[in-house]
C-alpha positions in Angstrom: -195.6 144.9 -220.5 -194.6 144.5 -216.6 -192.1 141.6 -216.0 -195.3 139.2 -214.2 -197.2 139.5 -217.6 -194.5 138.8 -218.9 -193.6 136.1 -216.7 -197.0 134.6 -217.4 -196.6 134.4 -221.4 -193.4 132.3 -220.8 -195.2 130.0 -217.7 -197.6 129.2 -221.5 -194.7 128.9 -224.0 -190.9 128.8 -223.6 -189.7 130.1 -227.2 -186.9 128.9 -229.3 -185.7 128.9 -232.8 -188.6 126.6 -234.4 -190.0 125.6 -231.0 -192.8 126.2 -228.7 -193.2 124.1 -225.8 -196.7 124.2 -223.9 -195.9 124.2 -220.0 -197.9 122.7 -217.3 -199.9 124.9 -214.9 -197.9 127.0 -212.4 -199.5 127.7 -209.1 -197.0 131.0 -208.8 -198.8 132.5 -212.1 -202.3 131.3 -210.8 -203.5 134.5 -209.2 -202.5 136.3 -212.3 -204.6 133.8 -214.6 -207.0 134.8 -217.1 -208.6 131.5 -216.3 -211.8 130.8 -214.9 -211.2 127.4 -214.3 -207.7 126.3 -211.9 -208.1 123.0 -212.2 -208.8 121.2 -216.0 -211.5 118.6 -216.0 -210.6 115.8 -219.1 -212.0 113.6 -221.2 -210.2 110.8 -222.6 -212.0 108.0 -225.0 -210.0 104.9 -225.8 -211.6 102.8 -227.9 -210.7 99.0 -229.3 -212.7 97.0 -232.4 -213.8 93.6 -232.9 -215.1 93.4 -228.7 -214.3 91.2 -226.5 -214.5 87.4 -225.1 -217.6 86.0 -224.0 -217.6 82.5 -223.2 -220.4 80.6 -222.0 -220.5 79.4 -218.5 -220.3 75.9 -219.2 -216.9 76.5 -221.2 -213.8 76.0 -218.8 -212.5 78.9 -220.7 -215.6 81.1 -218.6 -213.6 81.6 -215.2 -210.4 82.8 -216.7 -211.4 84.3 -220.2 -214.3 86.1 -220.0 -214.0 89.9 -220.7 -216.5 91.0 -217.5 -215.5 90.4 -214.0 -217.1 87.9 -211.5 -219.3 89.1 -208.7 -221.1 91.8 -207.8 -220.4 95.9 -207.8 -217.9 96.1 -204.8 -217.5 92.3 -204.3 -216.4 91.0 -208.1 -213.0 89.5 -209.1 -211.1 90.5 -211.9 -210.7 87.6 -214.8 -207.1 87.4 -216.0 -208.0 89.3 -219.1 -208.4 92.1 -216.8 -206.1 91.4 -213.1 -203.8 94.2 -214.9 -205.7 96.8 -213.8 -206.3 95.1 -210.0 -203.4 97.6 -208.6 -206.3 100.4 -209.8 -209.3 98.6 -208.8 -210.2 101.9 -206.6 -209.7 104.3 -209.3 -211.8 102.1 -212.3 -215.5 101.1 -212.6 -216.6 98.3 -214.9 -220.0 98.8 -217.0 -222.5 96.5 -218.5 -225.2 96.5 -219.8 -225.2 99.7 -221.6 -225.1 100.2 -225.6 -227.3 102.4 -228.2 -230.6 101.4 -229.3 -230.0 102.8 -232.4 -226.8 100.4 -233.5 -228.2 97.1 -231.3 -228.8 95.2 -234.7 -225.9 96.4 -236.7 -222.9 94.3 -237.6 -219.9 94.9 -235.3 -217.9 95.7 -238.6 -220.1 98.9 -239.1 -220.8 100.1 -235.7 -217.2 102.1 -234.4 -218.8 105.2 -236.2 -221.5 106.0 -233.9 -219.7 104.7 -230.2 -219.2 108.0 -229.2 -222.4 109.6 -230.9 -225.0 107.2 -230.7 -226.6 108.2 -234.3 -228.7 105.8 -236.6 -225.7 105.2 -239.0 -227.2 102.1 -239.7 -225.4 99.1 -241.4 -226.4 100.0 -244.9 -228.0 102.5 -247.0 -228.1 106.6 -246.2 -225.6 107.6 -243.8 -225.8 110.5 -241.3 -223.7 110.9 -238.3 -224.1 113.1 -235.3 -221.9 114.8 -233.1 -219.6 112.9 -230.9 -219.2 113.4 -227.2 -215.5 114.5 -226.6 -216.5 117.2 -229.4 -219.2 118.1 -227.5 -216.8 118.6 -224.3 -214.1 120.2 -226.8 -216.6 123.2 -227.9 -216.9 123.9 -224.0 -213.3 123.3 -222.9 -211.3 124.4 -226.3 -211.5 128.3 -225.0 -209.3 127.4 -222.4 -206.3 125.5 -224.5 -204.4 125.7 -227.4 -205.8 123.0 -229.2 -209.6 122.4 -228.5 -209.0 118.3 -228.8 -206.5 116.0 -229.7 -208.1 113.1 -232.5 -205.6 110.1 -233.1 -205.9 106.3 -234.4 -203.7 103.8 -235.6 -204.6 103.8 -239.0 -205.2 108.0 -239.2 -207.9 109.6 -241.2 -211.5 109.3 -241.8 -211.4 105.8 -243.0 -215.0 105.5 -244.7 -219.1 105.6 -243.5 -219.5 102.7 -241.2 -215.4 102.0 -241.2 -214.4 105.2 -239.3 -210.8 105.1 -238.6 -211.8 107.9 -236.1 -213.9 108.2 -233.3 -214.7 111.9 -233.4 -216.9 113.6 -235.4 -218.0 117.2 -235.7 -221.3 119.0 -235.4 -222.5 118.4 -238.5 -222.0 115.0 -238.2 -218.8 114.9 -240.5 -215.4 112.6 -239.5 -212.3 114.8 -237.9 -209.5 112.9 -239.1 -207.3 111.5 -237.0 -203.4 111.8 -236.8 -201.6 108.3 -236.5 -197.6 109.0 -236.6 -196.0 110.4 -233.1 -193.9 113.2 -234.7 -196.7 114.8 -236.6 -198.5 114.7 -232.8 -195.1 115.8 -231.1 -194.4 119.1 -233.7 -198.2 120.0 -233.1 -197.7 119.9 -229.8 -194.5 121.6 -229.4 -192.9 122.6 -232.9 -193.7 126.4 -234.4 -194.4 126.3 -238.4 -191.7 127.7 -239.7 -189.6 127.6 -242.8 -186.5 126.6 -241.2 -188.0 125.0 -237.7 -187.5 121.0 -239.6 -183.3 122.2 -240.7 -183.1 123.7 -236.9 -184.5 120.7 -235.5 -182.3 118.2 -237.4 -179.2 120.3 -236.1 -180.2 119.5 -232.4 -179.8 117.0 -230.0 -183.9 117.2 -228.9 -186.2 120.1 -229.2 -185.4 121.0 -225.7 -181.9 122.2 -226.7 -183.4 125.3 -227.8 -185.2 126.1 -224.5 -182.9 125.1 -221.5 -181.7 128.8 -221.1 -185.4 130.1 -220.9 -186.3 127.1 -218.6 -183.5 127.9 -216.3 -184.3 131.4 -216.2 -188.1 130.6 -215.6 -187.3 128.1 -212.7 -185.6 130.9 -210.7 -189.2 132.0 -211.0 -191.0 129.2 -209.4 -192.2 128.3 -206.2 -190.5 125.0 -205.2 -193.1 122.9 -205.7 -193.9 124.0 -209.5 -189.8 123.9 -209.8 -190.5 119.9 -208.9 -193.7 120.4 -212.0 -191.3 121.7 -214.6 -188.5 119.1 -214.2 -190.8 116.0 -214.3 -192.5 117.5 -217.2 -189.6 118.4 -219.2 -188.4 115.0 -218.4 -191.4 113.5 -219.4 -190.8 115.7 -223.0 -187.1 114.2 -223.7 -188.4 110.2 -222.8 -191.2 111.2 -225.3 -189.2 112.3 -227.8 -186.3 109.2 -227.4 -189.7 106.8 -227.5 -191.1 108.5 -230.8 -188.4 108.4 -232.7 -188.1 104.7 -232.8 -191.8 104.4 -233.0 -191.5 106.2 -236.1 -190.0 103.6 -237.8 -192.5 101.2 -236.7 -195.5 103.2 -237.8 -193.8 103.8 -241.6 -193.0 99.9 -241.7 -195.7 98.3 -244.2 -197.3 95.0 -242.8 -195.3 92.1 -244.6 -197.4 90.2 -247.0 -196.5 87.1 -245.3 -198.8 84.1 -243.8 -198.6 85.2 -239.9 -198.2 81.8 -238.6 -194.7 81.6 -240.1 -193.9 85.3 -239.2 -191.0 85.4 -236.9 -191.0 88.8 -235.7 -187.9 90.9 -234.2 -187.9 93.7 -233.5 -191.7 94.5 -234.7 -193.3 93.6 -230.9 -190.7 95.8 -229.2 -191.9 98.8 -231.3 -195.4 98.1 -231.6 -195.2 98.4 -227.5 -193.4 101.6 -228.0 -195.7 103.0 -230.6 -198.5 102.1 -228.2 -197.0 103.6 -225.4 -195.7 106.7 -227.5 -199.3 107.7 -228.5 -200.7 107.4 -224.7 -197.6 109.3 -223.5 -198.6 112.2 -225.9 -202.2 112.1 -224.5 -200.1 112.4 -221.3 -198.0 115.5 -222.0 -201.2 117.0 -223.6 -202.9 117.0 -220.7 -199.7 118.1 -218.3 -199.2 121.0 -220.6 -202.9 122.5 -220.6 -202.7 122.2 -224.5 -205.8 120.5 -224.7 -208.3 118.5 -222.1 -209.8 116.4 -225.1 -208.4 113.3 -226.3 -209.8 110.1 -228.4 -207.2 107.1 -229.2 -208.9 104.8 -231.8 -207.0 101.4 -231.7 -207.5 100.2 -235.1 -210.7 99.9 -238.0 -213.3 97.2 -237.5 -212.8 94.5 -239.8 -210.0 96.3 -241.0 -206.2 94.7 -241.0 -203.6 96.8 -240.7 -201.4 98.9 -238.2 -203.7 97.7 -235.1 -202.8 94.2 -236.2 -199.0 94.7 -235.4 -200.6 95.8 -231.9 -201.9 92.1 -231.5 -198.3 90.8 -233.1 -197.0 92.5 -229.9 -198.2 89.5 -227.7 -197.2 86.8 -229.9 -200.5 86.5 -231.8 -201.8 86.9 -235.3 -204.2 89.5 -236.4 -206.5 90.8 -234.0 -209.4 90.6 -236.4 -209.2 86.9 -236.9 -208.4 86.2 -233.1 -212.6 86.9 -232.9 -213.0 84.2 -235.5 -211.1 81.7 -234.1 -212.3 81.4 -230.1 -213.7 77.8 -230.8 -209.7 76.9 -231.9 -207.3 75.8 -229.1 -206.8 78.2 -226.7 -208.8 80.4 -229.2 -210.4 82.1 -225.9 -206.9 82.5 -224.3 -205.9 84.4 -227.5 -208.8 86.9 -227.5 -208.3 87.8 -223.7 -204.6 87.7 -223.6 -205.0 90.7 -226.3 -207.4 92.0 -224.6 -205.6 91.8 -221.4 -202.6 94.1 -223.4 -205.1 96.6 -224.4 -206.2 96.6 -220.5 -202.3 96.6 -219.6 -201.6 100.0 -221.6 -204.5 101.7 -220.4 -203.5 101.1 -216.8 -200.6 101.6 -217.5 -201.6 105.6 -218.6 -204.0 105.9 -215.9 -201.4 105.1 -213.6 -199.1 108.0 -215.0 -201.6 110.1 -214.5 -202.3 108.7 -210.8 -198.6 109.4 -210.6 -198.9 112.9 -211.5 -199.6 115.2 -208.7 -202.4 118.3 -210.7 -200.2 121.1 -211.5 -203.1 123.0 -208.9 -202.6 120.7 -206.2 -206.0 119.4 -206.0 -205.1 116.2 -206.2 -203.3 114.1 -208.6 -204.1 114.2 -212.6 -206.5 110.9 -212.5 -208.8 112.7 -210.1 -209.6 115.1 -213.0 -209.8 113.3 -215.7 -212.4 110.7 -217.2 -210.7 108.2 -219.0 -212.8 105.6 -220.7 -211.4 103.0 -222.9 -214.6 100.3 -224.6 -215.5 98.9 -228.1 -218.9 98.6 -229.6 -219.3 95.1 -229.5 -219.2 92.4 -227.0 -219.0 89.2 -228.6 -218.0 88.4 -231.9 -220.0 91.7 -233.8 -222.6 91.9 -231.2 -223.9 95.4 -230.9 -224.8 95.0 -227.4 -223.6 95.3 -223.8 -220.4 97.5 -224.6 -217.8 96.4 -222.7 -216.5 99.9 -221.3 -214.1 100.8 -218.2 -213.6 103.9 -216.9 -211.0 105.5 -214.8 -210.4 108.6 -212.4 -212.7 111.6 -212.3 -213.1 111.8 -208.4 -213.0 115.3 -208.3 -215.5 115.3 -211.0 -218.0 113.0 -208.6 -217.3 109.6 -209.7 -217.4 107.2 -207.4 -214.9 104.1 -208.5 -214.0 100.2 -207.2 -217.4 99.6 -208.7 -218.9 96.8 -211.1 -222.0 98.3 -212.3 -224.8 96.3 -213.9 -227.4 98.3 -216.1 -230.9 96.8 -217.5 -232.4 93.1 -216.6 -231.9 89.8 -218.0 -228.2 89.9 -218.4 -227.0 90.5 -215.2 -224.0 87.4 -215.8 -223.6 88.2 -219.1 -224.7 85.3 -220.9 -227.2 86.9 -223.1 -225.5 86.7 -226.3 -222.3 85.0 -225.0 -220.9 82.1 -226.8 -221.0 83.4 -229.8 -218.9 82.3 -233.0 -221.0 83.1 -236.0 -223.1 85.5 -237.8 -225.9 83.8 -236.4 -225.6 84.6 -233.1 -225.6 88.3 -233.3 -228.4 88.2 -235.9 -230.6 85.8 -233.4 -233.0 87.7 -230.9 -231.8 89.0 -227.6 -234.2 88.9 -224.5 -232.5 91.6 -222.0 -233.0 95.3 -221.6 -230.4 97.5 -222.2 -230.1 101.2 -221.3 -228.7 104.0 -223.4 -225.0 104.7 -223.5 -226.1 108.1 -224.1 -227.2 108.9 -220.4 -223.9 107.8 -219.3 -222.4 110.3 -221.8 -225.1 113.2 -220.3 -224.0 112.3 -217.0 -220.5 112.8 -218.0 -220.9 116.1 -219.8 -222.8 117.2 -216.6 -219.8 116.1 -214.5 -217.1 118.0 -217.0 -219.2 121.3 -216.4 -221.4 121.5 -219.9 -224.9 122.7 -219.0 -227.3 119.7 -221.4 -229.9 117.4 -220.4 -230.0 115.4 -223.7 -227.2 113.6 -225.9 -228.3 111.7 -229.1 -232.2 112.1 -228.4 -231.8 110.5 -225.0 -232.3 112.1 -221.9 -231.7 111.5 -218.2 -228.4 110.7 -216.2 -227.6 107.2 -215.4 -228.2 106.9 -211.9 -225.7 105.2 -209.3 -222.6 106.2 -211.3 
């Protein structure tokens, strides 16, 4: 082996006693790349149960609490459930409008299984799924990583048919479970399987004990620029591993069996904030390292209590199940979109990393590559319609952002189904056309570099995105 090839094998993984750690991209190995692609193209899909706040116009609670934005598609203003993400108003574009036929009368508590397929899952009865479209991506982008996609929730696992606790699903339509606690994510990431890797690891300070000698001798290595890549990423892997330790804790901690009104919570909010932030900073380093291009984050079950409730908690509020059922309740609006504002908040907060984070390649920063999407399949309280979905970056991929996109007629303020409070408003008959969520999900395939023309039995791109 000749010292670049071997060079190359250590820019992939710095080796230790019990650890590998996945580094970024190095333009100094570049030339030497088995690679086809330099630069990654990602896909990230966020997704959030039990929708979003819809009030009617003539509710006070309409100019400040309502989920979609005011205006037009470059002339709108951000509600307050969403001003978070106004220092990223260029790099985001807002959707409505969109949803799957095949889920448009099924309950909001059964429809999370098919957001990212668009299959007939139906709300009772026979179940089939389909595949989902990150795994579609991961078949075409897993050649070039260690790990083909990266599937994690806040509850972990499958859950059940039509209570998925994940949102990705294989070709055969069958659920990939999804991992929940940080460390299990971290030691995939960057822990070998070995006997003794778990006593080794206890012994150290932080996994990157192990490898400073080899990352010192690597640097030497490096062009300046990639020396400035290396540092920021290994820093970025020693705040990740401070964070997840104390999110640990949280994620082990069983929800008291307590009324939540009269829970007067510590140090809960502080590590639900952490876990939150843990589990985005892992999608993070994922993506830095090249170990995968695929990620899905589902935030919780619908109609399901338990860890994504802690995540509402984190604001001051009770469950976020029951904050849907309660919008006619003082400040019962305010409550929905102040959670839903602190979803919003962490997203930005992710894409802004990767905004931060000039691409290992140079072309451009990390958000320019990557699609990030973060929605839910419901609107208003278990409406299957007019998913409320944002997405962020993927210039370099040809999206075109700062925009407020409006698909199908008859709903262009969003009204059509807003108000709602009861199983009889998302059970009553609703006048606008909507068009498929699946051509927006050919359009991003097409964009990521997968040759298809169909997804889910639709076909066509969704033209002005």
């Amino acid at each position: 082996m000749n010292n670049k090839s071997a060079l190359l094998n250590r820019r992939t993984f710095l080796r230790g006693t019990g650890v590998a750690l996945a580094l970024p991209w190095f333009e100094t190995f570049a030339a030497d790349s088995p690679r086809r692609d330099k630069t990654p193209k990602r896909f990230v899909s966020v997704y959030h149960p039990d929708g979003v706040g819809l009030p009617l116009k003539s509710d006070p609670a309409w100019e400040d609490w309502s989920w979609f934005p005011h205006g037009d598609e470059k002339e709108f203003k951000l509600t307050k459930v969403l001003d978070v993400l106004e220092p990223l108003q260029s790099d985001i574009t807002i959707y409505s409008g969109l949803s799957h036929p095949t889920a448009r009368k099924v309950h909001g508590h059964s429809n999370a299984d098919q957001y990212l397929t668009g299959a007939a899952t139906g709300g009772h009865g026979p179940y089939k799924n389909s595949i989902s479209l990150d795994q579609v991506y991961a078949e075409y982008a897993g050649k070039f990583t260690r790990h083909s996609c990266l599937v994690m929730s806040t509850n972990g696992g499958v859950g059940g048919p039509r209570g998925a606790q994940t949102q990705s699903f294989n070709r055969e339509g069958r659920a990939i479970p999804a991992m929940n606690k940080p460390k299990q994510i971290f030691d995939m990431l960057f822990v070998t399987n070995t006997k003794d890797a778990a006593v080794r690891l206890a012994r150290s300070k932080s996994a990157l004990d192990f490898l400073i000698a080899n990352t010192q001798s690597l640097g030497r290595q490096l062009s300046k620029h990639d020396q400035g890549t290396l540092q920021q990423y290994l820093d970025s892997v020693r705040d990740t591993e401070i964070k997840l330790a104390k999110a640990q804790r949280w994620i082990d901690t069983p929800i008291p069996e307590v009324e939540t009104r009269n829970l007067h919570l510590d140090a809960e909010p502080r590590e639900a904030r952490l876990y939150f932030q843990t589990m985005y900073e892992l999608i993070y380093l994922a993506f830095l390292s090249d170990s995968t291009r695929v990620a899905t984050f589902q935030l919780g079950r619908e109609n399901g209590e338990g860890p994504h409730d802690l995540l509402s908690m984190a604001v001051g509020l009770g469950g976020a199940h029951g904050l849907t059922h309660a919008v006619k309740k003082p400040k019962g609006w305010e409550n929905l979109g102040t959670y839903n504002r602190y979803q919003a908040e962490e997203f930005g907060r992710f894409a802004q990393k990767l905004k931060d984070t000039p691409e290992p390649t140079g072309a451009g920063n990390m958000l320019d590559n990557t699609f990030a999407m973060h929605g839910s399949a419901s609107s208003s309280f278990h409406l299957s319609r007019n998913y409320p979905i944002i997405s962020a970056g993927g210039k370099n991929l040809g999206f075109q952002n700062g925009r407020y996109l409006k698909f199908g007629k008859g709903n262009e303020d969003n009204q059509a189904g807003a108000g709602i409070v009861s199983d009889a408003g998302w059970r009553g008959k609703i006048e606008a056309e909507e068009l498929p969520l699946a051509q927006l999900f050919i359009t991003i395939l097409q964009r990521l570099g997968v040759e298809t023309e169909s997804f889910a039995g639709y076909t066509g791109t969704l033209g002005r995105v």
